[in-house]
N, CA and C atoms as an extended XYZ file, in Angstrom:
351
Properties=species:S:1:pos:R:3:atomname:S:1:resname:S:1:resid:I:1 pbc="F F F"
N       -31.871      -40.015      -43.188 N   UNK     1
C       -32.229      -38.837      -42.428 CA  UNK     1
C       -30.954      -38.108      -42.019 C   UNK     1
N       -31.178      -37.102      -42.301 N   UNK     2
C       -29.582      -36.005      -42.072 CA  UNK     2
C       -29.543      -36.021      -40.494 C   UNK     2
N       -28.384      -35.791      -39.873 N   UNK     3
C       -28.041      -35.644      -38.085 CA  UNK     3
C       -26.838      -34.716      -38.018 C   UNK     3
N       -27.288      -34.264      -37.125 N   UNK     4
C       -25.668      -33.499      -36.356 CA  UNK     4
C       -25.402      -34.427      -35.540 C   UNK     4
N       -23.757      -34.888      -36.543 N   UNK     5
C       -22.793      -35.225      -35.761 CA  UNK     5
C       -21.484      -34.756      -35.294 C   UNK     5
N       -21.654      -34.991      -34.427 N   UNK     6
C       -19.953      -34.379      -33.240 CA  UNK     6
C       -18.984      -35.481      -33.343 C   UNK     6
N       -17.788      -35.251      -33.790 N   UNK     7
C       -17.087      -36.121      -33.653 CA  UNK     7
C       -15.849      -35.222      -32.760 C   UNK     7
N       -15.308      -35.936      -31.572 N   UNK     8
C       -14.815      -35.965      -30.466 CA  UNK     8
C       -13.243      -36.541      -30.868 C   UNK     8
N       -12.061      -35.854      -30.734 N   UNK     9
C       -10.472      -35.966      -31.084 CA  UNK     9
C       -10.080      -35.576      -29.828 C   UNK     9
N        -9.798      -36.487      -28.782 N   UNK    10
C        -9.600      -36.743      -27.401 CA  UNK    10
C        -8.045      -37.118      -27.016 C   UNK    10
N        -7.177      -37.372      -27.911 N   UNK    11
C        -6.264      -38.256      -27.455 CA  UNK    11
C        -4.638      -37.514      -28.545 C   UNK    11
N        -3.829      -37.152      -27.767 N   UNK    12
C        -2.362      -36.742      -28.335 CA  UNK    12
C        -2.251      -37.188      -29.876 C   UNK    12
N        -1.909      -36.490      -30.542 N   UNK    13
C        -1.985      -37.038      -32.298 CA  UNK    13
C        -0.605      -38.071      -32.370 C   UNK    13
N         0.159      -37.917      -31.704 N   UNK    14
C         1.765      -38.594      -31.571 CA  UNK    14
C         1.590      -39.984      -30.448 C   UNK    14
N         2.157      -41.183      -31.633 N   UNK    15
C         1.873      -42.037      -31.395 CA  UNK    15
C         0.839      -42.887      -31.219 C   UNK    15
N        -0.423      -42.707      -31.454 N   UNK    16
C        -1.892      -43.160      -31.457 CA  UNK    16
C        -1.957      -42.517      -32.902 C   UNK    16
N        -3.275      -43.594      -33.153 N   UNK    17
C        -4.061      -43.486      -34.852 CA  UNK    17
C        -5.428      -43.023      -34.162 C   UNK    17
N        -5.835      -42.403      -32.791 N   UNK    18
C        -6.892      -41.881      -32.426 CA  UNK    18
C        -7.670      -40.419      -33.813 C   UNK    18
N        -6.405      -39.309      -33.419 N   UNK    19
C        -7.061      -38.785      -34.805 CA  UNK    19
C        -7.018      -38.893      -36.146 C   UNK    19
N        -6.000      -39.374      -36.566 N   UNK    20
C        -6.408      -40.162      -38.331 CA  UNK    20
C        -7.856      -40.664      -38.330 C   UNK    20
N        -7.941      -41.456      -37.333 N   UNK    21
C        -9.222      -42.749      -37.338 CA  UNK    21
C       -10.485      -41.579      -37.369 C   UNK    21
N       -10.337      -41.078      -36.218 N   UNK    22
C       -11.135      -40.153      -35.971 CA  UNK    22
C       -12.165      -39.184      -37.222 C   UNK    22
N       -10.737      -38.329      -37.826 N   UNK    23
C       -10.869      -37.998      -38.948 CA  UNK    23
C       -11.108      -38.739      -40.534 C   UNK    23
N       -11.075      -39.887      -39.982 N   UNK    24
C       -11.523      -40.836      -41.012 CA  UNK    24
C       -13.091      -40.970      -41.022 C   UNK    24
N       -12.958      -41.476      -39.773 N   UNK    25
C       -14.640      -41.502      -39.182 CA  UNK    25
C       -15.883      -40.351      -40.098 C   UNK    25
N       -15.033      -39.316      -39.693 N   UNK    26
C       -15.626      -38.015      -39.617 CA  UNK    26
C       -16.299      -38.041      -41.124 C   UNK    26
N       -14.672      -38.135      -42.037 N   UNK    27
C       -15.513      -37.791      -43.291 CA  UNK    27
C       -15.924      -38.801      -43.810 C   UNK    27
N       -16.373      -39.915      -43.722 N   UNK    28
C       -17.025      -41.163      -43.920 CA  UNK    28
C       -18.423      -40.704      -43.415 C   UNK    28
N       -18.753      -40.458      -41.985 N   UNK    29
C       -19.945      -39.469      -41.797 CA  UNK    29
C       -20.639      -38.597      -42.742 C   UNK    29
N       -19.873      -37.593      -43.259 N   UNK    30
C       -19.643      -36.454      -43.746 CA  UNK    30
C       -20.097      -36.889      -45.358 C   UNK    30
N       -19.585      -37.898      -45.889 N   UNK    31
C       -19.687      -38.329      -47.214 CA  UNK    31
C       -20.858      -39.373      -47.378 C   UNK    31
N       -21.338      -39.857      -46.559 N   UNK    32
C       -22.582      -40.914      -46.475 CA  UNK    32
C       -23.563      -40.454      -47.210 C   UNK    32
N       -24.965      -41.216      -47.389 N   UNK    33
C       -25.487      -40.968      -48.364 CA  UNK    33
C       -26.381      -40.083      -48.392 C   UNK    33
N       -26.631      -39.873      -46.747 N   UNK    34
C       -27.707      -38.964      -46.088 CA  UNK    34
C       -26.905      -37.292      -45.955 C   UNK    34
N       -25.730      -37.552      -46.151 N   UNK    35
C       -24.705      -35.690      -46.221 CA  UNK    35
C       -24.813      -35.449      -45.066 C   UNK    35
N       -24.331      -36.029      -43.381 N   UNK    36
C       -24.647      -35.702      -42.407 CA  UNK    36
C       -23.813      -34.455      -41.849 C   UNK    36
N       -24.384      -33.683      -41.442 N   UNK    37
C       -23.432      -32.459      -40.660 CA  UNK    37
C       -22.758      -33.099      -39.590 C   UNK    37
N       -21.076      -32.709      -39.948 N   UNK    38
C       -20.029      -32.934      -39.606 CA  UNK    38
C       -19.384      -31.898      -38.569 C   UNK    38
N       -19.008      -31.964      -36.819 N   UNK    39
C       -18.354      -31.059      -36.553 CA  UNK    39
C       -17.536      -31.865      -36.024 C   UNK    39
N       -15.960      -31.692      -36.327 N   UNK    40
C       -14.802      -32.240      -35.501 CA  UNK    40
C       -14.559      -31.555      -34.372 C   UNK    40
N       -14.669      -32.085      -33.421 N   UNK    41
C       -13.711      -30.890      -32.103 CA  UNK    41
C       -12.760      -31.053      -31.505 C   UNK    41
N       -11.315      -30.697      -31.344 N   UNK    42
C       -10.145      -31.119      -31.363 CA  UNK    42
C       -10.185      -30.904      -29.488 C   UNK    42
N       -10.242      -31.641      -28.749 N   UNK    43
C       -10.578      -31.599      -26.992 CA  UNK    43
C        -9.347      -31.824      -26.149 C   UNK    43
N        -9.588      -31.537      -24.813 N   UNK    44
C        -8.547      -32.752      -23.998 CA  UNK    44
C        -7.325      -32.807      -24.998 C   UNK    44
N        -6.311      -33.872      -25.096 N   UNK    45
C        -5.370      -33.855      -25.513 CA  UNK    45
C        -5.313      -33.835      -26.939 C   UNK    45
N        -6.566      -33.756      -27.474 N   UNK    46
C        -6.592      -33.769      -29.208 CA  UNK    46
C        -6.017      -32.537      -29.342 C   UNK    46
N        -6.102      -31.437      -28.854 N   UNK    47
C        -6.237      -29.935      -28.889 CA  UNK    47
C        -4.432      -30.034      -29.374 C   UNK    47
N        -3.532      -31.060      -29.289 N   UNK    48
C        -2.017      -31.011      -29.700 CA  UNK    48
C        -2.433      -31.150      -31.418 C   UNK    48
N        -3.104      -31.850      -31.992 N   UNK    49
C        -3.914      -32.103      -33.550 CA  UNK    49
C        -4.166      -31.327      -34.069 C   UNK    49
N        -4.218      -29.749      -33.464 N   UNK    50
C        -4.995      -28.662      -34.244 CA  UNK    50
C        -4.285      -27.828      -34.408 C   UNK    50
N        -3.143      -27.974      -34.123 N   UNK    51
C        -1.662      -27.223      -33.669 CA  UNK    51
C        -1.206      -27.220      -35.762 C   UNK    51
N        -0.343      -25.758      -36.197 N   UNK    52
C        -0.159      -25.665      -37.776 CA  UNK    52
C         1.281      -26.743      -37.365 C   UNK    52
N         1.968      -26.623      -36.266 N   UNK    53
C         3.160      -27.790      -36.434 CA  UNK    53
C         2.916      -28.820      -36.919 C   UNK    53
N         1.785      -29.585      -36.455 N   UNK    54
C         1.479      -30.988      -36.468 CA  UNK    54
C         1.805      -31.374      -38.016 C   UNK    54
N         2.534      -32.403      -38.355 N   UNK    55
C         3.361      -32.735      -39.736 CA  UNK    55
C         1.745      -33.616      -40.119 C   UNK    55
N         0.927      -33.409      -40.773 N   UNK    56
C        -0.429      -34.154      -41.182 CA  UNK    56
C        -0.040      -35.099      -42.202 C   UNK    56
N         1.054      -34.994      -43.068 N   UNK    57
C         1.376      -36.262      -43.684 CA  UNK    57
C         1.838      -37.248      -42.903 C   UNK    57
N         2.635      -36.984      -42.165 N   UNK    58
C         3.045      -38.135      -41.674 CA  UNK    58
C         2.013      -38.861      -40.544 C   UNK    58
N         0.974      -38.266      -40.396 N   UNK    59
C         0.048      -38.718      -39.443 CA  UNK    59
C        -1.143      -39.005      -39.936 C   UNK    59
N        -1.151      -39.179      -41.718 N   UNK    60
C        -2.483      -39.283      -42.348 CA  UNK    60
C        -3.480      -38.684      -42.049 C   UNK    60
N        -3.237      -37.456      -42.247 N   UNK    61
C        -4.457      -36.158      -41.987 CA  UNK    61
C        -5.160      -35.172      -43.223 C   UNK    61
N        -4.018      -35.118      -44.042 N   UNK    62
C        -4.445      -34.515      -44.975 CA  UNK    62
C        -5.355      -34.568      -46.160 C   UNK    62
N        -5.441      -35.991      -46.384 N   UNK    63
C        -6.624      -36.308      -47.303 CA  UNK    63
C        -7.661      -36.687      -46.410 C   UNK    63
N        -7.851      -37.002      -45.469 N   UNK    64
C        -9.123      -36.643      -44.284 CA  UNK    64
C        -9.353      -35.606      -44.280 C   UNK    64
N        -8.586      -34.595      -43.710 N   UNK    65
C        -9.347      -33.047      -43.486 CA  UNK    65
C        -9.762      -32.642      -45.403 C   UNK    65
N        -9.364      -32.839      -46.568 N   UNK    66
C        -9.389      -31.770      -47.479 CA  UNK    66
C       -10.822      -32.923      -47.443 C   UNK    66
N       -11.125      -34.502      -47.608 N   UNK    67
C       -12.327      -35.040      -48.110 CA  UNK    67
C       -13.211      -34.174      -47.028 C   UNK    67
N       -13.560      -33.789      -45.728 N   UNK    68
C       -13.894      -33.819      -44.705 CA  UNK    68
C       -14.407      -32.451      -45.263 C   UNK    68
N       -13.372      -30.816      -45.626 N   UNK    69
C       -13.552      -29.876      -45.577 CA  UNK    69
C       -14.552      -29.540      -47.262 C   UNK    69
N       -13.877      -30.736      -48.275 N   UNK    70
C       -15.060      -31.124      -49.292 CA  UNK    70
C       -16.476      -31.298      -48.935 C   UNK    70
N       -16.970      -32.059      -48.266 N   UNK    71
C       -18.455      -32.088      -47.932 CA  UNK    71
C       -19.018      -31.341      -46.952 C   UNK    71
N       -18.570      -30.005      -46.377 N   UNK    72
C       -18.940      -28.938      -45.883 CA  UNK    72
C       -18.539      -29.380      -44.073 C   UNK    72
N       -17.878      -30.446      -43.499 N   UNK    73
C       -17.598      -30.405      -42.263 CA  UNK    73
C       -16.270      -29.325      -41.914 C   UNK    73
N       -16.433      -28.921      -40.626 N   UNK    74
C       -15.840      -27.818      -39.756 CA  UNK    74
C       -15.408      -28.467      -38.803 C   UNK    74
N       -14.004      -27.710      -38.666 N   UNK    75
C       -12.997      -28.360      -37.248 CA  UNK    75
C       -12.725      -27.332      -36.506 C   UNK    75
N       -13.297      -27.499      -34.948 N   UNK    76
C       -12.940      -26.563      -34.205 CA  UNK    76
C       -12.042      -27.122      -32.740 C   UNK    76
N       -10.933      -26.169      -32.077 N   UNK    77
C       -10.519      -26.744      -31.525 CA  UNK    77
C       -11.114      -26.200      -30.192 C   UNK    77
N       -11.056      -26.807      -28.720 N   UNK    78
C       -12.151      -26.447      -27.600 CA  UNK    78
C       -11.045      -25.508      -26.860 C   UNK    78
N       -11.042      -24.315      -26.656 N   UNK    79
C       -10.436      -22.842      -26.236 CA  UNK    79
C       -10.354      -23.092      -24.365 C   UNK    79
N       -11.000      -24.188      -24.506 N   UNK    80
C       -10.746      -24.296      -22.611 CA  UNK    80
C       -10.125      -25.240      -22.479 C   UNK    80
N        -9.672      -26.398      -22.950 N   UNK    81
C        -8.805      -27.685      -23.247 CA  UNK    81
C        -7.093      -26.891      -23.761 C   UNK    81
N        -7.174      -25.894      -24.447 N   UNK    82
C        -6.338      -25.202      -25.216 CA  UNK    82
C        -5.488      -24.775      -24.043 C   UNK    82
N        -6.268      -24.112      -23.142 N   UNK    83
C        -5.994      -22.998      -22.178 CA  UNK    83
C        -5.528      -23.698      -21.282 C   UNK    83
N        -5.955      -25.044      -20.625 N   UNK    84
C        -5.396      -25.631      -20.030 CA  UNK    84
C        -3.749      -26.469      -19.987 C   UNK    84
N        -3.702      -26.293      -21.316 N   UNK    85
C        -2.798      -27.130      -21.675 CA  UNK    85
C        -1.787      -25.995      -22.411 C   UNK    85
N        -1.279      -24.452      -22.516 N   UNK    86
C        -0.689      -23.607      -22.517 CA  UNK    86
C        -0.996      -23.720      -24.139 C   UNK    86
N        -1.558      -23.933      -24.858 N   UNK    87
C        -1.860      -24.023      -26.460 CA  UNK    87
C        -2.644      -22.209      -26.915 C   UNK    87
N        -1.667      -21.792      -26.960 N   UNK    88
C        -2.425      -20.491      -28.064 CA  UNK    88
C        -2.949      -20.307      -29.035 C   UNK    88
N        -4.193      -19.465      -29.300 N   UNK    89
C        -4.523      -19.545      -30.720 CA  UNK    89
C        -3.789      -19.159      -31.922 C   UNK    89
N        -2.554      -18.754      -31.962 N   UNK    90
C        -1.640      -18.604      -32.371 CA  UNK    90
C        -1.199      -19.323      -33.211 C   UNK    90
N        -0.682      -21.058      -32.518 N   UNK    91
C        -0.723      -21.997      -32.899 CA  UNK    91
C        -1.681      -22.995      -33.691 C   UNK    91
N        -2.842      -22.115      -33.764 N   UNK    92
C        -3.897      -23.089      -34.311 CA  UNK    92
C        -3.600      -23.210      -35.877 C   UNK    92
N        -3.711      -24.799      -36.614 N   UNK    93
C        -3.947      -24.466      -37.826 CA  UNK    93
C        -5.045      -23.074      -38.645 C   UNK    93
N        -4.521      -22.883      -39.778 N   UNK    94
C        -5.459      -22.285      -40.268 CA  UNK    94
C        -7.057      -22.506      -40.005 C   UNK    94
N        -7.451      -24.003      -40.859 N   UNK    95
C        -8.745      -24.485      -41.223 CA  UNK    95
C        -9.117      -25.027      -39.962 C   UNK    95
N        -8.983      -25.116      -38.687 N   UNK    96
C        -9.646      -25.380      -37.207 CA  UNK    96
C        -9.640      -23.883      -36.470 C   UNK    96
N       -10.981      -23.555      -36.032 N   UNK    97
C       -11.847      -22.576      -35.509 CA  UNK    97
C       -11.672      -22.938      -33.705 C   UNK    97
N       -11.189      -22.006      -33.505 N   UNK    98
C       -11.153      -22.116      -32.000 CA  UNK    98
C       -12.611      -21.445      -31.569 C   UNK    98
N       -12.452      -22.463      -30.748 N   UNK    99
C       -14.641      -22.115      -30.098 CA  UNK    99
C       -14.228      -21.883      -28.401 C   UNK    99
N       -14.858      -21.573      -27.957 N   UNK   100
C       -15.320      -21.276      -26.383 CA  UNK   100
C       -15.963      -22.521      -25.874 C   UNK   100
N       -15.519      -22.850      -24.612 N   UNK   101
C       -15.823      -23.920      -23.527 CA  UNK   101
C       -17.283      -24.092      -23.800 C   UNK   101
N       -18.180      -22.969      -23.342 N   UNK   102
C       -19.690      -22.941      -24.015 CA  UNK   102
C       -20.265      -23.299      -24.927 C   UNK   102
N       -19.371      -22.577      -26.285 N   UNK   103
C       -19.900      -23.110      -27.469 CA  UNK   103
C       -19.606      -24.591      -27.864 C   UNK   103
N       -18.970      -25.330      -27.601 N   UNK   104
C       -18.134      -26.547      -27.315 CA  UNK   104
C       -19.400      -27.485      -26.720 C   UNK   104
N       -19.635      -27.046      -25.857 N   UNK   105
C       -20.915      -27.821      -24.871 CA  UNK   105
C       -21.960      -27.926      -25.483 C   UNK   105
N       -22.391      -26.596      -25.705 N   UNK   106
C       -23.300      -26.841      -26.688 CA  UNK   106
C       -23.539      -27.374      -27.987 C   UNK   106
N       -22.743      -27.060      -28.323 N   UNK   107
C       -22.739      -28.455      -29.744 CA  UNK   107
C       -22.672      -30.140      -29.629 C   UNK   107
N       -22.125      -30.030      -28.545 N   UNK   108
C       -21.809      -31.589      -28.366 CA  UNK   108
C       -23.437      -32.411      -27.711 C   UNK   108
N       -24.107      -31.162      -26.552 N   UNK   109
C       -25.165      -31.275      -25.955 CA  UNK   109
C       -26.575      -31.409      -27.182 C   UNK   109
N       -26.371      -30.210      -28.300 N   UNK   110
C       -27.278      -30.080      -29.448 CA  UNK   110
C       -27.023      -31.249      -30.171 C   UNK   110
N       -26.034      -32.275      -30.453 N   UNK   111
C       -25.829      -33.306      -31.849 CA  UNK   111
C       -26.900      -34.166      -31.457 C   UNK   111
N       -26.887      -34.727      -32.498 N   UNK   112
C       -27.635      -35.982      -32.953 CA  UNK   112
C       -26.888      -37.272      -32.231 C   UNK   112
N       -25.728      -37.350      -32.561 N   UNK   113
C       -24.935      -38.481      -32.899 CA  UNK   113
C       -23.291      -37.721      -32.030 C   UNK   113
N       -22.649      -38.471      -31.420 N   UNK   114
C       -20.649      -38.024      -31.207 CA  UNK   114
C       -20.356      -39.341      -31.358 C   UNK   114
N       -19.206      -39.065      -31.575 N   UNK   115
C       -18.302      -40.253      -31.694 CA  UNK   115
C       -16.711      -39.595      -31.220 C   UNK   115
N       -16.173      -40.329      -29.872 N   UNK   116
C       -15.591      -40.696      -29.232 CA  UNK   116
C       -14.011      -40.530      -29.616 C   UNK   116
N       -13.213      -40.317      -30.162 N   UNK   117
C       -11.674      -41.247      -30.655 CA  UNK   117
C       -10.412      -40.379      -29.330 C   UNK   117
């Protein structure tokens, strides 16, 4: 049975395997047998993860996000976590969608399924 799932990137990308794992998670979700809808949301201190600096090789990101962006999942980063933490959209990678505090809630409130990292 297909689900919306939220997957939740909570934690500084430097020094923790929170978002690799995370993003592992995700497209393992994402690739299952049921094709579950995938939304990453880069939160709280994940919101440093969504940043175009962030070196994704060296943090095992890049073949996560391209398998991830292969089976139709979307990464957005949360615009009120951002704001708090002086992060401009400026800085955002390309392929992560900066969303609104609201829209953020609501997706997480609408899923099926989150998962945590």
């Amino acid at each position: 049975m297909k689900r919306d799932v939220v997957v939740l990137l909570t934690r500084a990308p430097c020094g923790r395997v929170h978002i690799p794992e995370g993003l592992r998670a995700a497209r393992g979700v994402a690739a299952g047998f049921d094709m579950h809808d995938v939304t990453v949301v880069f939160t709280q201190n994940g919101v440093y993860g969504a940043r175009e600096a962030v070196d994704r090789e060296a943090l095992n990101m890049d073949g996560h996000v391209s398998d991830l962006e292969e089976q139709g999942g979307q990464m957005v980063a949360d615009g009120a976590a951002m704001a708090e933490r002086g992060v401009d959209e400026s800085e955002i990678a390309d392929d992560v969608v900066v969303w609104s505090d609201d829209r953020v809630t609501a997706r997480i409130r609408d899923a099926d399924r989150t998962l945590d990292f």
